[in-house]
mmCIF file of the C-alpha atoms, coordinates in Angstrom:
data_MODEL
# 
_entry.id   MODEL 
# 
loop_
_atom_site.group_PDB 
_atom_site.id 
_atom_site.type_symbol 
_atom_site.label_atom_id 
_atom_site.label_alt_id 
_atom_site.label_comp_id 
_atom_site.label_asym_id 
_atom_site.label_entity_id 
_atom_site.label_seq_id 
_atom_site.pdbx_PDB_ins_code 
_atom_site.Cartn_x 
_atom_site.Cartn_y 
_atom_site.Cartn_z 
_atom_site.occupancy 
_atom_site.B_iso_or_equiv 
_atom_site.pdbx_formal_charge 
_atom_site.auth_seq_id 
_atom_site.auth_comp_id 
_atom_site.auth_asym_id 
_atom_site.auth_atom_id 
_atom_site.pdbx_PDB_model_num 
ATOM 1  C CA . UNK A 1 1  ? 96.258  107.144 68.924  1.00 0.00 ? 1  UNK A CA 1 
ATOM 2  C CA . UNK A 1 2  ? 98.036  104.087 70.279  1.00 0.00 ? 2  UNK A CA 1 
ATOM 3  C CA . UNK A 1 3  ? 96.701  102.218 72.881  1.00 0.00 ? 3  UNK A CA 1 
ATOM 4  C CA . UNK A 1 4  ? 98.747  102.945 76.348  1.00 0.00 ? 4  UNK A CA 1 
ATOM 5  C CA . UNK A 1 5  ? 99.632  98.932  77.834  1.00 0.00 ? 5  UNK A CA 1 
ATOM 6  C CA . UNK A 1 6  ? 100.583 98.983  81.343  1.00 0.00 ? 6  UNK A CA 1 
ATOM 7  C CA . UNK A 1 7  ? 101.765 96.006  83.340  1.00 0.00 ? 7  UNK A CA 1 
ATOM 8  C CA . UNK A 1 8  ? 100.498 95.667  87.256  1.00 0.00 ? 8  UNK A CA 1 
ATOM 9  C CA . UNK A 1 9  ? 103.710 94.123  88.095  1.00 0.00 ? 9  UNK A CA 1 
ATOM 10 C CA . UNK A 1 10 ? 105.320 97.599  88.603  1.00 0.00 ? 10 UNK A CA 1 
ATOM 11 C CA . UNK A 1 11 ? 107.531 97.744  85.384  1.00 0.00 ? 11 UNK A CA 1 
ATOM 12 C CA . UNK A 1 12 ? 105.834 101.155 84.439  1.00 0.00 ? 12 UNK A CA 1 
ATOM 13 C CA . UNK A 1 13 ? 107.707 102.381 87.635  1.00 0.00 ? 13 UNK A CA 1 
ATOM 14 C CA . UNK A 1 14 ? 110.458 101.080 86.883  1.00 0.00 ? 14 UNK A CA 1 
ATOM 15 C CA . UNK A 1 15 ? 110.128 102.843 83.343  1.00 0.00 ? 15 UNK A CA 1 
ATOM 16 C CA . UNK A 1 16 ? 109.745 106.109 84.892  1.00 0.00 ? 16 UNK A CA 1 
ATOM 17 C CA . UNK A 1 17 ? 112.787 105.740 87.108  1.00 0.00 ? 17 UNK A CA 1 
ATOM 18 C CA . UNK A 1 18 ? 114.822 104.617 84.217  1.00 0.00 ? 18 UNK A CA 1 
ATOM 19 C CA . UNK A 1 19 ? 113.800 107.809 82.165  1.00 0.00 ? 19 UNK A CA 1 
ATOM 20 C CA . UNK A 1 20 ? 114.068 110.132 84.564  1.00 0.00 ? 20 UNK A CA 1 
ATOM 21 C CA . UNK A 1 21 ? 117.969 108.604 85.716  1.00 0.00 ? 21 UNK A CA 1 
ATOM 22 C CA . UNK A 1 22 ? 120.579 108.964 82.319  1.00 0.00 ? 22 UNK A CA 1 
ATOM 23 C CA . UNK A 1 23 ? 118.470 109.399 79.665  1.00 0.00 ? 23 UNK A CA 1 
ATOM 24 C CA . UNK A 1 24 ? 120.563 107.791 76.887  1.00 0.00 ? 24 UNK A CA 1 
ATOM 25 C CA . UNK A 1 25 ? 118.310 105.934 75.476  1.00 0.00 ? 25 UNK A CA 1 
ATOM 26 C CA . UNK A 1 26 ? 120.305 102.786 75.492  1.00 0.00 ? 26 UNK A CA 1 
ATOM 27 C CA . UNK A 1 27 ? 118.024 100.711 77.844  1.00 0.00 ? 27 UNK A CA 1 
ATOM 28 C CA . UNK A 1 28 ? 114.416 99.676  76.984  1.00 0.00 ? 28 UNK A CA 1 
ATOM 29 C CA . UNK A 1 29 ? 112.591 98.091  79.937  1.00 0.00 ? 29 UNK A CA 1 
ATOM 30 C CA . UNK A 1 30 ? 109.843 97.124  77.477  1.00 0.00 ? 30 UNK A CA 1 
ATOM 31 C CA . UNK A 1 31 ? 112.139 95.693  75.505  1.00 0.00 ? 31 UNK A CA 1 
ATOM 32 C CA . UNK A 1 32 ? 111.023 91.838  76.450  1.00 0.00 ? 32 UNK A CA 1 
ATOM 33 C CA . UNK A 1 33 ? 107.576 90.814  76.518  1.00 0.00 ? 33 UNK A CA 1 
ATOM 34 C CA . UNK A 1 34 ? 107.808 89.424  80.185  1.00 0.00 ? 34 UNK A CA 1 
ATOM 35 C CA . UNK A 1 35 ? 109.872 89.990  83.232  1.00 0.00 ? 35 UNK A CA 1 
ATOM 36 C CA . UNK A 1 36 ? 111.182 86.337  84.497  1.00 0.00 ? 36 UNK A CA 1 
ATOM 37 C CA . UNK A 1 37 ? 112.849 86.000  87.555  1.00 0.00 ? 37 UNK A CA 1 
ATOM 38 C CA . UNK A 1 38 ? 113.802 82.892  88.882  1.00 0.00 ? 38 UNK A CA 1 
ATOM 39 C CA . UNK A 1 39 ? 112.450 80.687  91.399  1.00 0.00 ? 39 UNK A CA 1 
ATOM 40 C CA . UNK A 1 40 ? 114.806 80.697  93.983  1.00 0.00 ? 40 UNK A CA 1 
ATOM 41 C CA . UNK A 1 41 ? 115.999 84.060  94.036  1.00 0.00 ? 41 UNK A CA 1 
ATOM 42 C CA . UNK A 1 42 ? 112.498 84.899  94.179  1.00 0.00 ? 42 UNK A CA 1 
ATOM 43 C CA . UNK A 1 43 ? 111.958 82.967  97.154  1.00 0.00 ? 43 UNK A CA 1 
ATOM 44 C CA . UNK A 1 44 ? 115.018 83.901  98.861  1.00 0.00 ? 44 UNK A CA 1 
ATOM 45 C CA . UNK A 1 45 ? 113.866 87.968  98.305  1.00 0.00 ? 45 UNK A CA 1 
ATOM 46 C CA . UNK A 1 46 ? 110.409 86.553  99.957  1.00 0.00 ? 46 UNK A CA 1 
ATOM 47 C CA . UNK A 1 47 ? 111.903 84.797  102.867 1.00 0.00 ? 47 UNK A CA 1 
ATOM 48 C CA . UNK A 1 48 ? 111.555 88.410  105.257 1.00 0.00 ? 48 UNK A CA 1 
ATOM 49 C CA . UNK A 1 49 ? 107.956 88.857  104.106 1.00 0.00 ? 49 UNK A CA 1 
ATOM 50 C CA . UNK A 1 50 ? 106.584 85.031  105.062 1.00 0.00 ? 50 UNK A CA 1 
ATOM 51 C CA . UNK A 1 51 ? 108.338 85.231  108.146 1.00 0.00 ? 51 UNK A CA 1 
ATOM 52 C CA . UNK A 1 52 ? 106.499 88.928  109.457 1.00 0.00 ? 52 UNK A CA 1 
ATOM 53 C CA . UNK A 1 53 ? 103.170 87.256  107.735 1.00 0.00 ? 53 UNK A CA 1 
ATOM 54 C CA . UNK A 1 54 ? 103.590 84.711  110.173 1.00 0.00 ? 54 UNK A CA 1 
ATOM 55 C CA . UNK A 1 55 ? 104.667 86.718  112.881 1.00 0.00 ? 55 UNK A CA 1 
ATOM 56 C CA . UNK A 1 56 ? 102.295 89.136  111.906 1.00 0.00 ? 56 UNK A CA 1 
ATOM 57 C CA . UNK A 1 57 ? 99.486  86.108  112.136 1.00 0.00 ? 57 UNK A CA 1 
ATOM 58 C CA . UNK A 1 58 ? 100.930 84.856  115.471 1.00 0.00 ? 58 UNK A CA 1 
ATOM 59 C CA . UNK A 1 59 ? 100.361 87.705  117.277 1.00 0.00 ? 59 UNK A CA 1 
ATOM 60 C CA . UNK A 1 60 ? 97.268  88.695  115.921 1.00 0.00 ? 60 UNK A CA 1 
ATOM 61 C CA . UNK A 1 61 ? 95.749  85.357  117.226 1.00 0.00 ? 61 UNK A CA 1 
ATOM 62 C CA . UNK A 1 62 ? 97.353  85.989  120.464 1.00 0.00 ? 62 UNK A CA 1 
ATOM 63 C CA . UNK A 1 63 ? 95.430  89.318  120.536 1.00 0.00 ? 63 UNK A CA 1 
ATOM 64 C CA . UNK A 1 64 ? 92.106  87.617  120.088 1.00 0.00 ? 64 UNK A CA 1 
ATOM 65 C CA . UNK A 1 65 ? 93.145  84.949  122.911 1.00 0.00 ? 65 UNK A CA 1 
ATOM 66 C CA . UNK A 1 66 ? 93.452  87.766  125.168 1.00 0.00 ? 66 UNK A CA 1 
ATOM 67 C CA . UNK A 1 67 ? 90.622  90.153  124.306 1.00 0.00 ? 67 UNK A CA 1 
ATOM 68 C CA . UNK A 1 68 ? 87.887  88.026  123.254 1.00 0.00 ? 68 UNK A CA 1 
ATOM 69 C CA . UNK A 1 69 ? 89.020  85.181  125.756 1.00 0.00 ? 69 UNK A CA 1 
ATOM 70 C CA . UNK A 1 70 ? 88.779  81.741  123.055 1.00 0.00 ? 70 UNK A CA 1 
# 
């Protein structure tokens, strides 16, 4: 038996989806080695997420200001 490779990225997911949709065949997700995205689109996909960390942060130390007093 082969041995099953799985990526923690979340491309198995996507593999799923993609059989499940058409099934034609015609599109491999495996078919590279690696998924590259680029820098900057990366970053601009991110820019929501560090901004609610940082909100999220914010008003977690406000929290602690108020309950514990420091």
């Amino acid at each position: 038996m082969g041995e099953k490779r799985t990526e923690a990225c979340g491309r198995c997911g996507i593999s799923s989806a993609v059989d499940a949709s058409d099934g034609d065949g015609e599109r491999d997700p495996f078919g590279d080695e690696r998924i590259e995205v680029d820098e900057r689109d990366a970053r601009a996909a991110m820019r929501l997420q560090v901004a609610a960390g940082r909100l999220k942060r914010r008003l977690d130390e406000l929290a602690t200001r108020l309950t514990y007093g420091r």
